[in-house]
PAPADREN-448619 format. One record per atom (N, C-alpha, C): atom name; residue number from 0; x negated, z, y; residue in three letters. Coordinates in steps of 0.05 Angstrom, whole numbers. Atoms other than C-alpha are relative to their C-alpha. Layout:
N
R  site  pos       x       z       y  code
R    CA  NUM       X       Z       Y   ALA
...
This chain:
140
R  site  pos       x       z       y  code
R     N    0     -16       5     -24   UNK
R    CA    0   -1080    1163    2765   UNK
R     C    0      -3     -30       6   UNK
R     N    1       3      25       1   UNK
R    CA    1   -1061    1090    2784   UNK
R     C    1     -24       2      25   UNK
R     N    2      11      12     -17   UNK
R    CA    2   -1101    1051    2837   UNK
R     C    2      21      -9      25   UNK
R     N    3     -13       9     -24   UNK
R    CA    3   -1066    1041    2907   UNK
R     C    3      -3     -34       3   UNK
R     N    4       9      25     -12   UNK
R    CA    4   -1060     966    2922   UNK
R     C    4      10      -6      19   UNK
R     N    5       6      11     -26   UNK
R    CA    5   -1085     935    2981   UNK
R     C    5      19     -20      -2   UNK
R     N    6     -17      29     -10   UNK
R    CA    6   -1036     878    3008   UNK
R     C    6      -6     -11      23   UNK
R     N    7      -4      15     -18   UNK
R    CA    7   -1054     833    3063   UNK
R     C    7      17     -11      16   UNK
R     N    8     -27      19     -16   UNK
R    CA    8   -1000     812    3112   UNK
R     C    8      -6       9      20   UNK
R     N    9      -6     -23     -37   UNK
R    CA    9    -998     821    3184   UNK
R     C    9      21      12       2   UNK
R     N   10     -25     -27       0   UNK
R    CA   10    -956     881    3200   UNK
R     C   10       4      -1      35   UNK
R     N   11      -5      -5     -26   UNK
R    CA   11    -924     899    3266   UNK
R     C   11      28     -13      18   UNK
R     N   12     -25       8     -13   UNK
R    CA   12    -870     887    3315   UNK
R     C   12     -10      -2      32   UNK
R     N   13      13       5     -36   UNK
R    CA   13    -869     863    3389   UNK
R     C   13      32       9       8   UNK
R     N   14     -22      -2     -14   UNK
R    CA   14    -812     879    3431   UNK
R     C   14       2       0      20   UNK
R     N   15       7      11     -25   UNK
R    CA   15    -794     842    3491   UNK
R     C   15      24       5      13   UNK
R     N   16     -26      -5     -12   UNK
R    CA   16    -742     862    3538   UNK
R     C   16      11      -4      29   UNK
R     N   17      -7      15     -21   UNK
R    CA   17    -711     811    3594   UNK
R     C   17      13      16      15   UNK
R     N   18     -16     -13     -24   UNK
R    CA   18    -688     834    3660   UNK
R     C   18      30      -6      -7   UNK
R     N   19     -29       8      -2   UNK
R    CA   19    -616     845    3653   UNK
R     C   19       0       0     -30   UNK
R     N   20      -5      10      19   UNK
R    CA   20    -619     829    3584   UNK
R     C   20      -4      23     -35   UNK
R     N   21      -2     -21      16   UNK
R    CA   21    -621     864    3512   UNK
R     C   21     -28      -6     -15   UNK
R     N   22      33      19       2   UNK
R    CA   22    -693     866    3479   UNK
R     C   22       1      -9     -40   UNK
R     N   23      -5      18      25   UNK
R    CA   23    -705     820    3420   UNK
R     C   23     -37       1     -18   UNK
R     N   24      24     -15      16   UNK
R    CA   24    -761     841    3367   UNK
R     C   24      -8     -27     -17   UNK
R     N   25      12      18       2   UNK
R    CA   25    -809     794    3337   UNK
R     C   25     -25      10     -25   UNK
R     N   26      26     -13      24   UNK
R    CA   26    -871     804    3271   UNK
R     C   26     -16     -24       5   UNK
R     N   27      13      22       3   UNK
R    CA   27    -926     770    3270   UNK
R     C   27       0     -16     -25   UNK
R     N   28      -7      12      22   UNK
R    CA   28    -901     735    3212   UNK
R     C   28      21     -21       5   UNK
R     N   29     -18      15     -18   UNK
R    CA   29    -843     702    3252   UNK
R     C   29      21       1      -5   UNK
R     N   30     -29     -19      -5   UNK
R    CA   30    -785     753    3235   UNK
R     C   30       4       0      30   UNK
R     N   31     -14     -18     -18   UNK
R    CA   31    -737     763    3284   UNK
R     C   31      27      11      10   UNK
R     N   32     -29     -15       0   UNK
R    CA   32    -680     809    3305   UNK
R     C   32       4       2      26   UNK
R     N   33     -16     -10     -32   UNK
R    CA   33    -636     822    3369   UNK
R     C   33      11      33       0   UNK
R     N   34      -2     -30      -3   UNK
R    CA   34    -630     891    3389   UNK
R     C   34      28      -2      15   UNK
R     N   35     -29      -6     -12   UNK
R    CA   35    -554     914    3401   UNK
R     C   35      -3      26      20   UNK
R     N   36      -4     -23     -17   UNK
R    CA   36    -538     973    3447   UNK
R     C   36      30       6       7   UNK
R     N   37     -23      -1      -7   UNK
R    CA   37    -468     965    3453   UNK
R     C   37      20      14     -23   UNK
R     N   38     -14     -18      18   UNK
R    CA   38    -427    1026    3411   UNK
R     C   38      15     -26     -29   UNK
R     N   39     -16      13      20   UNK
R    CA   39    -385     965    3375   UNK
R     C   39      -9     -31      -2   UNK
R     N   40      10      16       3   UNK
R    CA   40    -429     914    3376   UNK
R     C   40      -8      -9     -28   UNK
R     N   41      21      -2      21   UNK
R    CA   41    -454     879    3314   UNK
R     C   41     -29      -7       4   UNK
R     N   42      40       0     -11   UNK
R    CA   42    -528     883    3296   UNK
R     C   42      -4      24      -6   UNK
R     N   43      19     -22      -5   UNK
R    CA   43    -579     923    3301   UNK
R     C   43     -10      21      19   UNK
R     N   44      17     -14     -23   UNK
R    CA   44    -597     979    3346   UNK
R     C   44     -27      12     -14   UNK
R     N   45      24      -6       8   UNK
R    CA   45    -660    1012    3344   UNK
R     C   45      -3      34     -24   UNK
R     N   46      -1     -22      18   UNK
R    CA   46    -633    1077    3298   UNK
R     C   46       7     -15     -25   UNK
R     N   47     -16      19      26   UNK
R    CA   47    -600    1018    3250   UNK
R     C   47     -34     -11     -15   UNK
R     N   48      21       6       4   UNK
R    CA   48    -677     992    3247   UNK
R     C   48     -11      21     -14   UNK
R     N   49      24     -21      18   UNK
R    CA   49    -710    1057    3226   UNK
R     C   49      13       9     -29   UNK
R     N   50      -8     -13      20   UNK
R    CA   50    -652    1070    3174   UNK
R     C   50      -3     -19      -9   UNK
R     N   51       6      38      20   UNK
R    CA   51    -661     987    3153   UNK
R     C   51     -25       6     -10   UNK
R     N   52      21       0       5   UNK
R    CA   52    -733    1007    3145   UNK
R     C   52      -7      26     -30   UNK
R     N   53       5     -14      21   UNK
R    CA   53    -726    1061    3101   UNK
R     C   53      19      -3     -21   UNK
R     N   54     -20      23      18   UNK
R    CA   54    -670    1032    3060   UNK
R     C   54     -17     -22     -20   UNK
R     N   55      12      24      12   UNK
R    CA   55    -708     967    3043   UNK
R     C   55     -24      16     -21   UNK
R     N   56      21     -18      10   UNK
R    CA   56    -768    1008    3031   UNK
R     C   56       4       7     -29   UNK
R     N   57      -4     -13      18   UNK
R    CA   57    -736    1057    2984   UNK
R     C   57      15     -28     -27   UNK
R     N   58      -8      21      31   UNK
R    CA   58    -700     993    2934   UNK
R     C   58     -28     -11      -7   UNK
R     N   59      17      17       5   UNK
R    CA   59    -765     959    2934   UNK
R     C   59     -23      27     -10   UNK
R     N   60      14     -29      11   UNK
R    CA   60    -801    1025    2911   UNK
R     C   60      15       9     -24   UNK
R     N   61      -8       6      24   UNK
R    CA   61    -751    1028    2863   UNK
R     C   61      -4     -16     -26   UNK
R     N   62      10      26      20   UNK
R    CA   62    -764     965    2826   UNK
R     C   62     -38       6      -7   UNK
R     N   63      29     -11       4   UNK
R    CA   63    -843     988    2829   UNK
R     C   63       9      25     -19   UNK
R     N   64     -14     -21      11   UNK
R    CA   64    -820    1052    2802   UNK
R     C   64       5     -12     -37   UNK
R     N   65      -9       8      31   UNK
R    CA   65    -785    1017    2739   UNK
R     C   65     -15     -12     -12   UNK
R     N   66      17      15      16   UNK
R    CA   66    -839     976    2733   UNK
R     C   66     -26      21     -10   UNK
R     N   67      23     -23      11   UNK
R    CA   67    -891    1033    2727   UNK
R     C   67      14      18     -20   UNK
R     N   68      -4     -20      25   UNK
R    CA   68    -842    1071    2673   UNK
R     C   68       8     -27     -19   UNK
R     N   69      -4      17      16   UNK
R    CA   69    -834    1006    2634   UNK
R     C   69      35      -4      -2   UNK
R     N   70     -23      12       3   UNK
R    CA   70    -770     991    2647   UNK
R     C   70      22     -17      22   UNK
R     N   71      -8      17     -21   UNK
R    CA   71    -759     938    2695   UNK
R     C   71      19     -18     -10   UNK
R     N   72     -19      24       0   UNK
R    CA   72    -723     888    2658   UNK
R     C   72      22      14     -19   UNK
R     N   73     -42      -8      15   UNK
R    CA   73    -658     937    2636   UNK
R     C   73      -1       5      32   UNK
R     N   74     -22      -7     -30   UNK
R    CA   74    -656     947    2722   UNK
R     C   74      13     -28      13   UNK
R     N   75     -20       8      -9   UNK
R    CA   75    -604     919    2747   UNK
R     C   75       2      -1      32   UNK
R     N   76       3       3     -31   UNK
R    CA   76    -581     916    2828   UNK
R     C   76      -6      30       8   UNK
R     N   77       8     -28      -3   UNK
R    CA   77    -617     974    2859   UNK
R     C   77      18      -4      37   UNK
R     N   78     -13       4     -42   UNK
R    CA   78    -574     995    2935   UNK
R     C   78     -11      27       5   UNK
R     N   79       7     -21     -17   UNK
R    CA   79    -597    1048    2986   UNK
R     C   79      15      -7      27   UNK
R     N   80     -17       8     -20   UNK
R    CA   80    -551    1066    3037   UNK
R     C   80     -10      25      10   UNK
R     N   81      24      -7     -19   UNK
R    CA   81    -593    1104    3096   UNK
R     C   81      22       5      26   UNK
R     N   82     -17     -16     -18   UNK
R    CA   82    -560    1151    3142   UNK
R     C   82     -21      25      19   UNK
R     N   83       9     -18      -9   UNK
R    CA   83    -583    1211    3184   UNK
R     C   83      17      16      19   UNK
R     N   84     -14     -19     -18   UNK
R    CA   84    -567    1268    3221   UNK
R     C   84     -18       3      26   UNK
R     N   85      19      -4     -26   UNK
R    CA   85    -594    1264    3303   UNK
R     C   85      -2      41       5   UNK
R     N   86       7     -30     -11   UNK
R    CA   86    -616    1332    3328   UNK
R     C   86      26       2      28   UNK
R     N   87     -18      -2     -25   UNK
R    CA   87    -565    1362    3379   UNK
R     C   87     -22      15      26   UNK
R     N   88      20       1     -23   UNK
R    CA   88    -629    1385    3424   UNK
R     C   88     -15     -18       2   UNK
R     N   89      23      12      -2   UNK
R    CA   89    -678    1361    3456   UNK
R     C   89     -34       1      -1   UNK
R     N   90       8      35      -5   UNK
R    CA   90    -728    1309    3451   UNK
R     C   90      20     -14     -25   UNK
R     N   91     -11      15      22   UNK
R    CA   91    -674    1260    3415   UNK
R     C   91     -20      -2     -17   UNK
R     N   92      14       7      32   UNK
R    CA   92    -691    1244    3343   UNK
R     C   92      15       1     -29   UNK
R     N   93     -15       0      30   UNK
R    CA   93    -665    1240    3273   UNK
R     C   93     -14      26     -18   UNK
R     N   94      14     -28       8   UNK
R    CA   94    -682    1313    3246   UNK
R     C   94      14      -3     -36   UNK
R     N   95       3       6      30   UNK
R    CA   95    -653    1287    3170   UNK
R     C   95       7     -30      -9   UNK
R     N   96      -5      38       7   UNK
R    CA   96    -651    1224    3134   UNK
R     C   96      20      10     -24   UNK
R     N   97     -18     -10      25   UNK
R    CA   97    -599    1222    3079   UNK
R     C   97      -2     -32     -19   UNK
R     N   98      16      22      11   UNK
R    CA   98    -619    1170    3028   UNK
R     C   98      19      -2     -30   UNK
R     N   99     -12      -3      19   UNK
R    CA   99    -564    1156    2975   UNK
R     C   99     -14     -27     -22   UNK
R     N  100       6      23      -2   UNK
R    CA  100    -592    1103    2927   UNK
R     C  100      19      -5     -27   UNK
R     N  101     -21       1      26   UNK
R    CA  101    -542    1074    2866   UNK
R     C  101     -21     -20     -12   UNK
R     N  102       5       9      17   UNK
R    CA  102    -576    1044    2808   UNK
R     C  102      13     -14     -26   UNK
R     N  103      -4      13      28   UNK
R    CA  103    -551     994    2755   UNK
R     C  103     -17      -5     -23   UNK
R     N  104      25      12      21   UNK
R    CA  104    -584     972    2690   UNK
R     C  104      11      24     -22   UNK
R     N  105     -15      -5      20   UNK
R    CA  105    -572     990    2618   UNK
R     C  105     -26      26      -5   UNK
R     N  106      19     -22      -3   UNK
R    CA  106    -614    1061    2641   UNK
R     C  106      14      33      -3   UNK
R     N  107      -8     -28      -4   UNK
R    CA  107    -603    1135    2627   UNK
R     C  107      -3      14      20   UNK
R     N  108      -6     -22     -23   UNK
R    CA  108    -579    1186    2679   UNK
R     C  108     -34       9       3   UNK
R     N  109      25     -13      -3   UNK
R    CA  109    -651    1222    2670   UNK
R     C  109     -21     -22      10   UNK
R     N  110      18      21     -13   UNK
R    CA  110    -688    1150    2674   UNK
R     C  110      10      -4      27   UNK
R     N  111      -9       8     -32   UNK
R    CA  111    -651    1128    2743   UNK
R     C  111      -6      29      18   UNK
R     N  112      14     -26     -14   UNK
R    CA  112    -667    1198    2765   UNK
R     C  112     -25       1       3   UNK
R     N  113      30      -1       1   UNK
R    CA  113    -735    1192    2754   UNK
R     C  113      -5     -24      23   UNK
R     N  114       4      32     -18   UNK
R    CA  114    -736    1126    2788   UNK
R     C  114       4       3      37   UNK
R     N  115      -6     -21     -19   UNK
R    CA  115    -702    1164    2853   UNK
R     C  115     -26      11       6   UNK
R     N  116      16     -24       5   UNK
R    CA  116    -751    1215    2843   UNK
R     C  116     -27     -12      16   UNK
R     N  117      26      20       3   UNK
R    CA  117    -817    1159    2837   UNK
R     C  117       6     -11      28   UNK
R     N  118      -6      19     -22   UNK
R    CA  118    -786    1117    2892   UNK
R     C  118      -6      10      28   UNK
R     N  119       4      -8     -19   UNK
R    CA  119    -789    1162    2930   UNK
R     C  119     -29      12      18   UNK
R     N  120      18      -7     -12   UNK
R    CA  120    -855    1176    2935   UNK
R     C  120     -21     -19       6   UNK
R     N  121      12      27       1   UNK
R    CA  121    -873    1103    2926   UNK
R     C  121       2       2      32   UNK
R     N  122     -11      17     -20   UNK
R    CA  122    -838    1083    2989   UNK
R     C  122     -24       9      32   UNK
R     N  123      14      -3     -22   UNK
R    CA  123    -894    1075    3045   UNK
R     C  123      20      19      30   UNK
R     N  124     -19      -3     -14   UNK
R    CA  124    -830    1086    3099   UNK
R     C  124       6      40      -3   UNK
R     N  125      -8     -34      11   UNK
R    CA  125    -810    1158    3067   UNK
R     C  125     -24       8      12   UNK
R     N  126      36     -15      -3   UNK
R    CA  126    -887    1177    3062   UNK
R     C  126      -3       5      27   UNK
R     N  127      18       0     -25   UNK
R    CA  127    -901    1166    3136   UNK
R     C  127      25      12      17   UNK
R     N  128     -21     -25     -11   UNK
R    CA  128    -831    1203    3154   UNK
R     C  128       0      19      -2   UNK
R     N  129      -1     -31       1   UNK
R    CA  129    -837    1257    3123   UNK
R     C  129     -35      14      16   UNK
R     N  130      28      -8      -3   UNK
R    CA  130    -917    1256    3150   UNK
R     C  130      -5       3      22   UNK
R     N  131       2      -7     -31   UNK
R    CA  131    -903    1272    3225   UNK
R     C  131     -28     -28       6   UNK
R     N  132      19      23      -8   UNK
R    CA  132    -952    1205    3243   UNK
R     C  132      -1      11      39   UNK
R     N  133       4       1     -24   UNK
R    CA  133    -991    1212    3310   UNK
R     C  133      16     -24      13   UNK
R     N  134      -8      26     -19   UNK
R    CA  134    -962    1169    3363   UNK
R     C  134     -28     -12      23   UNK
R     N  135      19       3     -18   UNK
R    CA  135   -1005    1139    3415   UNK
R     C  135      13     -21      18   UNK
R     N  136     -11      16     -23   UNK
R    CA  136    -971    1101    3477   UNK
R     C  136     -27     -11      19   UNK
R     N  137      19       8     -23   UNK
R    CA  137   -1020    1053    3526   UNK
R     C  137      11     -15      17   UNK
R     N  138      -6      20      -9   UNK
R    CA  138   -1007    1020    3581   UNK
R     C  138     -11     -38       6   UNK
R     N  139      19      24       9   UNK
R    CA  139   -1028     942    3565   UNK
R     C  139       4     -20      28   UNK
């Protein structure tokens, strides 16, 4: 079985949200995004974020993926296009993710399947969706 590797980066998000105003998200790395709310707005809202997060996730779990079955350099442009279905009760929430991902590269149907397959269990994002994660709210 491989070895997990550790990566160092600071992780996390701030989100600050002006009177009157729309709230604008921040990493300690010095990403940052504007949060939309407006039905036809462009941007980001905060459901576009969780499906951006598992999207990115899943191509870059791909490319790990090809590289752990030896075949990174026949892949080609890896896309993930990240959808879901909200729950019609309540407590809102996204009760499925739908996770299409298209693969190029001079790869067989069974290899890019596999890769799918791997990616999917690569992808930190997936892992901790499908893993019901505690929450914990404080007031700071």
């Amino acid at each position: 079985m491989s070895e997990l590797k550790i990566r160092t980066r600071a992780t996390g998000a701030c989100a600050v949200l002006p009177p009157g105003g729309l709230p604008a998200v921040t990493t300690p790395t010095g990403g940052t995004v504007d949060v939309v709310t407006a039905v036809s707005a462009p941007g980001f809202n905060p459901l576009d974020l969780l499906y951006a997060s598992l999207a990115a996730c899943m191509v870059l779990s791909a490319r790990i993926a090809a590289t752990r079955l030896g075949v990174a350099d026949r892949l080609g442009e890896v896309r993930a296009d990240v959808g879901g279905e909200k729950a019609k009760d309540e407590p809102s929430r996204v009760e499925r993710f739908n996770i299409r991902l298209e693969i190029a590269g001079d790869l067989d149907a069974a290899t890019k399947q596999r890769i799918v397959e791997d990616a999917e269990t690569i992808c930190t994002v997936s892992n901790t969706l499908r893993g019901a994660p505690a929450l914990h709210a404080t007031l700071g």
